[in-house]
Steps between C-alpha positions, in 0.01 A plus 500: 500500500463653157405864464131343315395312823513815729113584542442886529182590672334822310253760695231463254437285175654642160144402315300678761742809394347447164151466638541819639622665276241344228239641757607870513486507082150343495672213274261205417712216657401183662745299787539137356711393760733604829788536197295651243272748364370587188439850353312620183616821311368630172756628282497730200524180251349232747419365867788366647447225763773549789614237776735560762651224680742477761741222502589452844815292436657809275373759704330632167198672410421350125251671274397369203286667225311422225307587268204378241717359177527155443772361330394223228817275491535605082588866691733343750846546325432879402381592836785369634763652325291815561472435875905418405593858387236655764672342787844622384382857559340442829691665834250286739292215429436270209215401246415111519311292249283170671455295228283305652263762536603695194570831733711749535600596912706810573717409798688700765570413879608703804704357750495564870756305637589527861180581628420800288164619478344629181395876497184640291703679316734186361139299474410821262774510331549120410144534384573768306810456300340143399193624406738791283653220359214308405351838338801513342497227320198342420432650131811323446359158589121603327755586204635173469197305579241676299683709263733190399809756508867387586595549857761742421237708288220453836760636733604782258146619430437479852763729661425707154543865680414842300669821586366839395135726543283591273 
């Protein structure tokens, strides 16, 4: 028997963690399925549409995020290399572009293997660093789809920091 056929029996269900936890923040949200829910934030630069799904056979809590700029295909290349030089700075998670749809997903997963059960707290903070990233980072993609800029110049103007006081 191979270590991925052993079924592990868990107290309660990771989404219903999520539920919870969705519940005590007053977060819109809305339960699409046993494996999945759906949460609405509003950020500073946009709303960010949030789905967590667990994936039973990786014992892994996905979320997925996304938010409202659509990708015409003539933008494809340049948001690519800038999701290309994002990605090479990220510690967790990843930026995605579905061409199909023309959008951009931030991606991160937590995984509970062995029976583990998800705590508020790593629900919170899984929400939270993705949501930091997306923040993060979305002038850089309105930079290269609106503005027309290079993705090096997006992602430079976008971590742009200025020191001092007045």
């Amino acid at each position: 028997m191979s270590l991925a056929e052993i079924s592990i029996a868990r107290d309660s269900h990771p989404v219903d963690t999520i539920e919870r936890v969705a519940n005590a923040n007053d977060w819109a949200f809305e339960r699409t399925g046993d494996d999945e829910i759906a949460i609405s934030v509003a950020g500073h630069w946009t709303d960010y549409h949030v789905s967590f799904s667990w994936m039973e056979d990786f014992e892994a809590l996905h979320l997925a995020c996304a938010f409202d700029l659509q990708v015409p295909e003539a933008r494809a290349f340049d948001v690519m290399r800038l999701l290309s030089l994002i990605n090479e700075q990220m510690l967790f998670g990843h930026f995605d572009l579905w061409e199909q749809e023309g959008a951009i997903m931030f991606r991160q997963a937590l995984l509970l293997a062995g029976g583990v059960e998800p705590t508020a707290q790593q629900v919170e903070v899984l929400l939270a660093s993705s949501l930091e990233a997306c923040e993060t980072y979305f002038q850089a993609f309105a930079f290269v789809l609106q503005e027309g800029v290079t993705a090096r110049q997006a992602l430079d103007s976008a971590l742009f920091e200025t020191h001092g006081s007045c």
